[in-house]
C-alpha positions as a printed Julia matrix, in Angstrom:
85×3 Matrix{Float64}:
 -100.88    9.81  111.23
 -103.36   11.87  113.12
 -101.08   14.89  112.61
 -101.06   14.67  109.0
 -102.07   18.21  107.33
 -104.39   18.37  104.43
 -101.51   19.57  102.38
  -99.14   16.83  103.6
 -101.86   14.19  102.62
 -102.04   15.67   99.52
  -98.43   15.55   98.65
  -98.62   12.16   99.87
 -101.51   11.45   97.14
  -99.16   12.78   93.93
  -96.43   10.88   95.12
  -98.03    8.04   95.16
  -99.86    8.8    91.38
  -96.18    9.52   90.26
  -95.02    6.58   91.42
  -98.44    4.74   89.46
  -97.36    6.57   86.46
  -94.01    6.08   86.41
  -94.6     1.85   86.74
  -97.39    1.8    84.27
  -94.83    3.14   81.45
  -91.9     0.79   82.83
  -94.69   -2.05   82.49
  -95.79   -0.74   79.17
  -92.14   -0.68   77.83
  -91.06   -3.81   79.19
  -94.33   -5.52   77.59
  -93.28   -4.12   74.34
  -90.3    -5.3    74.54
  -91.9    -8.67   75.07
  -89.76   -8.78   78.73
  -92.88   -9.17   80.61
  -96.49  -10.85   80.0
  -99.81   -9.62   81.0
  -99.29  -12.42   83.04
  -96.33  -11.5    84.59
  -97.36   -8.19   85.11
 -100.38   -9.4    87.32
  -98.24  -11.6    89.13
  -95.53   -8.55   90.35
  -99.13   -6.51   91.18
  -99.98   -9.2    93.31
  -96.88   -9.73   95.0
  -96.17   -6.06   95.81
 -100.06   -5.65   97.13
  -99.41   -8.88   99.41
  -96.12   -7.54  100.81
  -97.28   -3.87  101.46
 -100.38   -5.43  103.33
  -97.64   -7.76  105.54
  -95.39   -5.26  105.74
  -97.79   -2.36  107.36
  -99.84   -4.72  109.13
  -99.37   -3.67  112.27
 -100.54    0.36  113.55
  -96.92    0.68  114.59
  -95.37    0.24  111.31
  -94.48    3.69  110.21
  -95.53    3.11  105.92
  -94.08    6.76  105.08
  -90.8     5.31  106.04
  -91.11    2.4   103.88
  -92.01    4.59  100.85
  -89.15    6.72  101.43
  -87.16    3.73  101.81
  -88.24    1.79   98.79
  -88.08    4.9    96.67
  -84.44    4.44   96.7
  -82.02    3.07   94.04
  -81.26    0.44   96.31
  -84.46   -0.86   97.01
  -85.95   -4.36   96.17
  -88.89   -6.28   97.37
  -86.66   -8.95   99.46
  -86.58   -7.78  102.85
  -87.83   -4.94  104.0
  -84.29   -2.4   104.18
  -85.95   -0.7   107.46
  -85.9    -4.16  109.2
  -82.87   -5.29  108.03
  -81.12   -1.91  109.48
């Protein structure tokens, strides 16, 4: 990470908002559609914060990876697809 460019970083940063954005209106919709509580909502939050922290919780852990690999399709919160490879 200490070779990151200012520009990289920043890419980095609207990724990550577009990825904020794009969950707040698939948690908006699906609490509309009464598929998910407040509640619920919280609960997923707290979950994915927990297993990002476990997951990257070592210096070694290479997080850029693990966006790119839970950005896919495929993805789900079960196992982490780098460690399962």
């Amino acid at each position: 990470m200490d070779n990151v460019t200012a520009a990289e970083w920043r890419l980095l940063l609207r990724l990550v908002l577009a990825q904020r954005l794009e969950i707040n209106a698939i948690e908006s919709a699906l609490k509309r559609a009464k598929a998910l509580t407040d509640a619920e909502v919280k609960a997923i939050r707290t979950q994915a914060s927990e297993t990002a922290t476990a997951w990257s919780s070592d210096d070694r852990d290479d997080v850029l990876a693990l966006i790119r690999i839970h950005s896919s399709c495929e993805a789900t919160m079960l196992v982490p697809p780098a460690r399962e490879q």
